[in-house]
N, C-alpha and C positions, 0 to 999 in steps of 0.2 A: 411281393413277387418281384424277382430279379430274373432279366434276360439279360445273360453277356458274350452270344452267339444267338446269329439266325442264321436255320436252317433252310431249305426250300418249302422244306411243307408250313413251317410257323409265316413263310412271305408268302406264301398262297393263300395262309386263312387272313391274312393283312387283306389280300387283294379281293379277294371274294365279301369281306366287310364294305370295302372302301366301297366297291361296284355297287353294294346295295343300297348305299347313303346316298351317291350319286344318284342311280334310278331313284330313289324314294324322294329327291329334290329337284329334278330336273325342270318342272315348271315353276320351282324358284328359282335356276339361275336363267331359265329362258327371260324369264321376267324384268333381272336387269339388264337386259341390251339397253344402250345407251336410246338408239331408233325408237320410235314406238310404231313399226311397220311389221308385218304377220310373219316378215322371216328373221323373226327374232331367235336363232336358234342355238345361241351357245350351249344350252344345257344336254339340248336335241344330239348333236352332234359330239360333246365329250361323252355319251352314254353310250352311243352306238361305236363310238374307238374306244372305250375300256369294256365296251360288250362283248367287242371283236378279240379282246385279248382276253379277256375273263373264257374265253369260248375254245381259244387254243390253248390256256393252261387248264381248262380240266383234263384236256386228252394228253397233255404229256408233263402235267403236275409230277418233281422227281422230290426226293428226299436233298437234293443237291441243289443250292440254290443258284447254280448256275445253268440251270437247265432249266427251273423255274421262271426266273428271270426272263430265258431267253426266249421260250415259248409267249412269256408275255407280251416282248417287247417285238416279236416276229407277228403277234395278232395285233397288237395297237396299230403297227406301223402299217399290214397291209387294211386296216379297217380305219386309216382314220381320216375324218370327212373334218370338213370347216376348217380354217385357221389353228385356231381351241383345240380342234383333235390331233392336228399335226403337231405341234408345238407338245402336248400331252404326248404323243409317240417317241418322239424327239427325249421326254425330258427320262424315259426310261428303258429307252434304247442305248442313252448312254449310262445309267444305271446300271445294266445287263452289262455294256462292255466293262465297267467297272470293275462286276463282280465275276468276270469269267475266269473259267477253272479251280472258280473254289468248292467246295463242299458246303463252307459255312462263313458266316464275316461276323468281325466285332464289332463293338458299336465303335469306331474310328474310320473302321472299311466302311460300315453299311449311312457312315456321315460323310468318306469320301465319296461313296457311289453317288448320293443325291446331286452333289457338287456336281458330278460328271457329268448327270443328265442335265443338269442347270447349263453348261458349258456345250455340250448336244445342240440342245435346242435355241441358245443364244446365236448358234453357229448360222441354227437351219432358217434362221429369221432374217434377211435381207438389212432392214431398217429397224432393229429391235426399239419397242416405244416402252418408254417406264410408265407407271402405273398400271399394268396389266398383267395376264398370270406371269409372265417372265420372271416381274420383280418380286412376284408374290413368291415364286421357285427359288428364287437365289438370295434373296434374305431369310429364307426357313433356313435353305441348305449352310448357307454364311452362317445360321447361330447353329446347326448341327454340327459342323466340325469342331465350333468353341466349345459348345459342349460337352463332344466326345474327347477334348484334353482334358477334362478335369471327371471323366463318370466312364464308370465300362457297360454299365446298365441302359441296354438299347432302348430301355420304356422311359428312361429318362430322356434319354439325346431324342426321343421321339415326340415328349410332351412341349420341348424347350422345341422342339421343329412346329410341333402345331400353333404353340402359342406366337412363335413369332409369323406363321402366316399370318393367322387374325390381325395382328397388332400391322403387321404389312396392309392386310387388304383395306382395312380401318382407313390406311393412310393414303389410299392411290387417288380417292378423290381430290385429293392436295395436289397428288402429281399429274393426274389429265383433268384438266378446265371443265373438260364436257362429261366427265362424269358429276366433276360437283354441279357442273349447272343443271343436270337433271334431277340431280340428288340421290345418287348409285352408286357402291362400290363395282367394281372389275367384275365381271361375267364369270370369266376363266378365272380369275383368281378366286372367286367364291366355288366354283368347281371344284379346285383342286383341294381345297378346304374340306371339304366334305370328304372328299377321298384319303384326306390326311389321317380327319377323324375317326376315318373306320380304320386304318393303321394302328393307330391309336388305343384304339377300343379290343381291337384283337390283339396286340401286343398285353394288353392288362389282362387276359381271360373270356372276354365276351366271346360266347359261340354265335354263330349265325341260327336264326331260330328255326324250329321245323320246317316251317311255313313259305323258308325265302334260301332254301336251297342252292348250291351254285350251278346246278344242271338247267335247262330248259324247262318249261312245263312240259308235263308229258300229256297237256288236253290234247284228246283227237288224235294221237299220237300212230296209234294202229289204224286209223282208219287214213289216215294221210299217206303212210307205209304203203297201204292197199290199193289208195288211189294211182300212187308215185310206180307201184310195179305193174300195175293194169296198161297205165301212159308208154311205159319202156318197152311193154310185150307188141303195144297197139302200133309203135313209132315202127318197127318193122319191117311193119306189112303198106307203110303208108309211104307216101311221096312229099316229098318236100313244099311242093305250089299248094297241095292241101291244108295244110296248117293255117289257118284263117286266125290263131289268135297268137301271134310269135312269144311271148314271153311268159314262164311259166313265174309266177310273182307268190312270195311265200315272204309273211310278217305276222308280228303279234300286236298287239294294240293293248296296251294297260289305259286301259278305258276310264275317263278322269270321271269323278263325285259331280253330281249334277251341281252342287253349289261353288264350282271353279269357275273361274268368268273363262269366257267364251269358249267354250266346249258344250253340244249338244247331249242331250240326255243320250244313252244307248239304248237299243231296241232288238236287238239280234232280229228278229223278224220282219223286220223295216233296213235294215245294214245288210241283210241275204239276199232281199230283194233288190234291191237297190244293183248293188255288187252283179247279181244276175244279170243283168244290160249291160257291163262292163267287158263281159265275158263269156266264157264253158271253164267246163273241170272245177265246180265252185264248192270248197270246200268250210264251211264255216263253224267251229266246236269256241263255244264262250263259258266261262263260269263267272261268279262275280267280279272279278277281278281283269281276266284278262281273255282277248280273244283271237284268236289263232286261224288264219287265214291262209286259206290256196286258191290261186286265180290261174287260168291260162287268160291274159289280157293283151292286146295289142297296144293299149298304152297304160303301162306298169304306174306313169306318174299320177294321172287322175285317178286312178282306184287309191293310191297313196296320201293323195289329196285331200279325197273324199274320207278315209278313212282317218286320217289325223282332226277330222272337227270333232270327235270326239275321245280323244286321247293319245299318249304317248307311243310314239311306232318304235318298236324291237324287232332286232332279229330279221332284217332285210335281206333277201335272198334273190335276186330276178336273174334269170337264165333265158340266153335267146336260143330258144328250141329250136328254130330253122338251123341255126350250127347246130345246135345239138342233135339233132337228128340225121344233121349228115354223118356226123362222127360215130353214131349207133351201126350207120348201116355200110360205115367203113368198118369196124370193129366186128361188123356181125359178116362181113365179107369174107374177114381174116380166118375167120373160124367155118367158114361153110355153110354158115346157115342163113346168109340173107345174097342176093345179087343186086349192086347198083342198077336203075334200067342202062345208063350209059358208063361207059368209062372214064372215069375220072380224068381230066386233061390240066396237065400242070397251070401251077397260076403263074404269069410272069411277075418276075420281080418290078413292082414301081418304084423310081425315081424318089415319089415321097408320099405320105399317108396325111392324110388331114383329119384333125380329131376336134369335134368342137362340143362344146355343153350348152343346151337347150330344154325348155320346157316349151311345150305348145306345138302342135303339128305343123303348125303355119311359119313357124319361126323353123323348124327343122328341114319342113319344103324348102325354103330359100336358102339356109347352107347348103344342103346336096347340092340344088340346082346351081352352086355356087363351086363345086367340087368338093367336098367337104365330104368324107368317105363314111365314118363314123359319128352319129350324134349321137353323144352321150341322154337318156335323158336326166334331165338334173335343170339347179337353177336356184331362184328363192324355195329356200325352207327345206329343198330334198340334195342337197351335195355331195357328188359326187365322193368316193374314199378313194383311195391310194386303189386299192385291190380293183375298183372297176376301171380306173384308166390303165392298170398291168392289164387287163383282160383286152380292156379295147387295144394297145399295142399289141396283145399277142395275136390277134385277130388280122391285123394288116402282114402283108409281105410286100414293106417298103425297107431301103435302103436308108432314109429318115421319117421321121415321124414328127410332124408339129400339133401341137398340143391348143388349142385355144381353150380356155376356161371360161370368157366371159362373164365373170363373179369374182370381186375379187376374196371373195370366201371361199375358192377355192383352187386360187394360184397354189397356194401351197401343197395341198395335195398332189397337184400334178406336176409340182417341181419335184416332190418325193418320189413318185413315179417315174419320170425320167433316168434320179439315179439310180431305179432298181434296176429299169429296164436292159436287155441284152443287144438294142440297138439304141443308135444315137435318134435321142430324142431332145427337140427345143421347145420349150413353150412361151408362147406370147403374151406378154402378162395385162390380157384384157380382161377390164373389169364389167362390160356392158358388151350385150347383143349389139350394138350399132357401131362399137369398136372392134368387135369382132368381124363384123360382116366389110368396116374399112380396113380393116390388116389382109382377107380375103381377096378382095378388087386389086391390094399390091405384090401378091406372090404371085411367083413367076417359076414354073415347073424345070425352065431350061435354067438357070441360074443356081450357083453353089448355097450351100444354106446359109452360110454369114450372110450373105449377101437380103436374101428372102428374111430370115431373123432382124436386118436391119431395116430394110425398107419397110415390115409389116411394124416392127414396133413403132418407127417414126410415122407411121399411116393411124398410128391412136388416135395421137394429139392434134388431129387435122377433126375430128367428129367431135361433139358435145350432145354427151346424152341428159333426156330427162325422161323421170317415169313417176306415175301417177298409183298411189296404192288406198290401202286406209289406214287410219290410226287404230290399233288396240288397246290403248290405254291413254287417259290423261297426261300431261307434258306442255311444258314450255321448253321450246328450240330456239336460244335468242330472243327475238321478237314476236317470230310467231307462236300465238296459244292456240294449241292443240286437244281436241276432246274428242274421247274413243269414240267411233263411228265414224268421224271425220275423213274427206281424203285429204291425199299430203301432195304435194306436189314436190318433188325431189331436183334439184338441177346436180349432176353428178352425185355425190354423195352429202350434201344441201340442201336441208328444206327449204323451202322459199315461202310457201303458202299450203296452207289448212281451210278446208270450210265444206259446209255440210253438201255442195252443191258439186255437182262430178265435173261438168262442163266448165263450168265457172273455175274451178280448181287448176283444171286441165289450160286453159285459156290463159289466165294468168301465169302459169307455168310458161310455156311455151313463148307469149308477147315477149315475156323476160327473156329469151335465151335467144330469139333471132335479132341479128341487127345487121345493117347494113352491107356487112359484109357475107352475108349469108346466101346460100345459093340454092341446097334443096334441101326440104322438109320430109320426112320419111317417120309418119304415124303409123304404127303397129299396136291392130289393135287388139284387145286382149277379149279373155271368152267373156266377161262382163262388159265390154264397149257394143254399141252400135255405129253403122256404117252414117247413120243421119246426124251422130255426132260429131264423128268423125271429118265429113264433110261442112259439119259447121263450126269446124276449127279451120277449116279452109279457109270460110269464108270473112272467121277473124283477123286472117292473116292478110288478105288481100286489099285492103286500103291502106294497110300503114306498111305494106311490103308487096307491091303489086308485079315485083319482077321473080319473088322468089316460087321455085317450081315446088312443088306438091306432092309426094305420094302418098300413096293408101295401101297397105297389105294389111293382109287377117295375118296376125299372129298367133292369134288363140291363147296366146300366154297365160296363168290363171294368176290370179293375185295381184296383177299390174292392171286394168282397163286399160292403158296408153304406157306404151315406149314413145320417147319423140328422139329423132336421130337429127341431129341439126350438123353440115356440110358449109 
């Protein structure tokens, strides 16, 4: 078999292979994160950005691969979450500009395209680090144009592309230290491998099998329909202060093999229940395989939470219904058939919009009370995509928009969001709540945004954060030996200390990062901490540091027990 033209439909069944390898591995490439901490989510987040574009090329899959293409790289780019997923949008968004206004590309075009995207996403990277998918992108792409001088046959310059990723990925533990010291290749570069493969596989004949269609599952399908227009006819008649559970949350759950380490058995009848305290409107339809979920929930993250101990989350949908409801009963005003109780009274324009990412109620309490307009939720293990920080700018009516990420797995995203956006947007490239909340204390609303842009980022590196999680897997980090169940004690992105004991963990963390020069301690403590531990970290603090002040907030954060903010 010789291919020496692709069309858009023969790169859609590339793409719809590739997306199935990925999902069908994803808690293999979660597995290499270098951390061994529970938001280990490379594989997590390349799935949900090529789910996002697998999702807007079924609806406008052309014969012309420039439309193809560009559906694709239009779902990647507003779906993708994590580092991995931006860099992945990135690397076929310049792809798409590549191949625009063709019908069909030779293997020479469809070896320059790769180049592009390589060139894309080299761009959209600040600090580009070799050993990572970057390299693993621009050495396939580098033997794909060698290649395509010497073969017109795309299945060739395709197999000469796959083989030199492997032979790349093989090699990245040579090029970052800390992956050989873990003894891992690249995350992302094992990601894209997979996605190469299914290229691969569908360039030689491979159909996608019955079974793994490129559609949605259609479990529950009608009856979610029924639920979805029962809510739209009910929002109507209702008022806005009644909506008790703001966000209507829609995902599937590909439910893992009870013999995967750490994943709970599933139970549909025990996950219904459960789920029912979360919320109303609780819609649950599961078959072997996968399970398909409708929540009206007030906090979208913990049902997400909860529902990832046992399996992989697809297909994330969460809408805040108090907008959407006001928008229903503007559009049903337009037409006659509903009356606001009051008149709608313009919003005035603000000065600036403040956008920050949080997990935990307690942590989101003190951004508002901080001015902080929009909390994203997100954070470890659920990060944000491009498409929810466009929704939260589209939601503000400021004249600027500053962006706090507090992750740095997910500066990127929200640097890609800025550029979509139709107002000038900055974001502050904080990688911790405790740098987030010192970049807050230094804005200043009467001041031009250079100005606020400068003072909050130089307000980072005045904080040192440390946060307290556990180990999922065996590991040496350095000196310290790590065994799953462990917690880790983190100083910035630093282990320091591991050991089976929470306090003990926490304590040694924390001695290490105060010294002399330190002024206030700020423990935030998570839904797993107590307030009696808390205060007896106080009270470790206090003879060998008897002038430094203290506080204590519930952060509620889940998967941390302790943030420590040291000043």
């Amino acid at each position: 078999m010789v291919h020496t033209r692709l069309d858009g439909v023969l790169f859609s069944r590339m793409v719809y292979l590739g997306a199935n390898l990925l999902s069908d591995n994803v808690r293999v490439v979660d597995g290499l994160n270098v951390f061994p901490v529970p938001d280990g989510d490379t594989g997590t987040n390349m799935n949900l950005t090529f789910s996002s574009g697998v999702e807007e090329l079924t609806r406008k899959e052309s014969p012309r691969i420039t439309e193809s293409a560009a559906a694709l790289a239009k779902g990647l780019l507003m779906g993708a979450r994590g580092n991995s997923g931006v860099i992945l949008s990135q690397l076929f968004r310049g792809f798409s500009k590549s191949v625009n206004g063709k019908d069909e590309v030779n293997a020479r075009q469809f070896a320059d395209a790769l180049k592009a995207g390589v060139d894309s996403a080299y761009q959209a990277v600040m600090k580009p680090v070799e050993g990572t998918i970057l390299t693993v992108a621009r050495e396939a792409a580098e033997m794909a144009v060698r290649a395509a001088r010497t073969s017109d046959d795309i299945i060739s310059v395709m197999e000469k592309t796959y083989e030199q990723a492997q032979t790349t990925l093989l090699r990245t533990p040579e090029m970052l230290p800390v992956l050989k010291e873990v003894g891992v290749v690249d995350s992302g570069g094992q990601g894209l491998l997979f996605i190469y493969e299914g290229f691969l596989r569908a360039l030689r004949g491979e159909e996608l099998s019955a079974d793994r269609e490129r559609s949605v599952p259609k479990i529950g399908q009608q009856e979610l329909d029924k639920l979805i227009s029962e809510q739209h006819n009910a929002q109507i008649h209702m008022k806005t202060e009644d909506i008790t559970y703001g966000y209507c949350t829609e995902f599937m759950v590909h439910v893992a093999h009870s013999t995967e380490p750490n994943k709970k058995t599933f139970s549909e009848a025990l996950f219904r229940n459960h789920l029912d305290t979360m919320g109303d409107s609780l819609l649950v339809v599961s078959d072997d395989e996968v399970v398909k979920v409708h929540i009206h929930a007030e906090h979208p993250g913990s049902v997400l939470q909860y529902a990832q101990q046992f399996g992989s989350l697809h297909r994330l949908k969460i809408e805040n219904m108090r907008e959407q409801h006001a928008n229903i009963l503007k559009a049903e005003e337009s037409k006659g058939q509903a009356k606001p109780e009051t008149a709608a009274q313009p919003v005035d324009l603000l000065p600036y919009g403040l956008i920050a990412v949080a997990a935990g109620e307690g942590i989101a309490t003190i951004l508002r009370s901080m001015g902080v307009h929009v909390v994203v939720e997100g954070g470890q293990t659920m990060n944000p995509s491009t498409e929810d920080f466009m929704k939260a700018v589209a939601g503000l009516n400021a004249q600027h928009i500053i962006i706090l990420p507090n992750n740095s797995n997910i500066i990127m995203a929200a640097q890609q969001a800025s550029e979509l956006a139709e107002v000038p947007v900055s974001v502050i490239p904080t990688k911790s709540i405790p740098q987030g909340l010192a970049a807050l204390i230094s804005f200043r609303v009467d001041v031009e945004p250079e100005v606020n842009v400068q003072a909050m980022t130089k307000a980072i590196a005045q904080v040192k954060t440390g946060m307290v999680t556990h180990a999922v897997r065996d590991t040496q980090m350095g000196e310290v030996q790590i065994k799953e169940g462990d917690f880790i004690g983190m100083a910035e992105k630093e282990i320091v200390t591991a050991g089976p004991d929470l306090l003990a963990c926490a304590t040694t963390l924390l001695l290490g990062m105060v010294d002399e020069d330190s002024e206030i301690i700020t423990i935030f403590l998570g839904e797993d901490a107590t307030e009696d531990q808390a205060h007896a970290l106080e009270k470790a603090l206090s003879d060998p540091f008897p002038d430094v002040e203290v506080e204590i907030q519930a952060g509620g954060q889940p998967l941390y027990p302790f943030i420590f903010s040291v000043e």
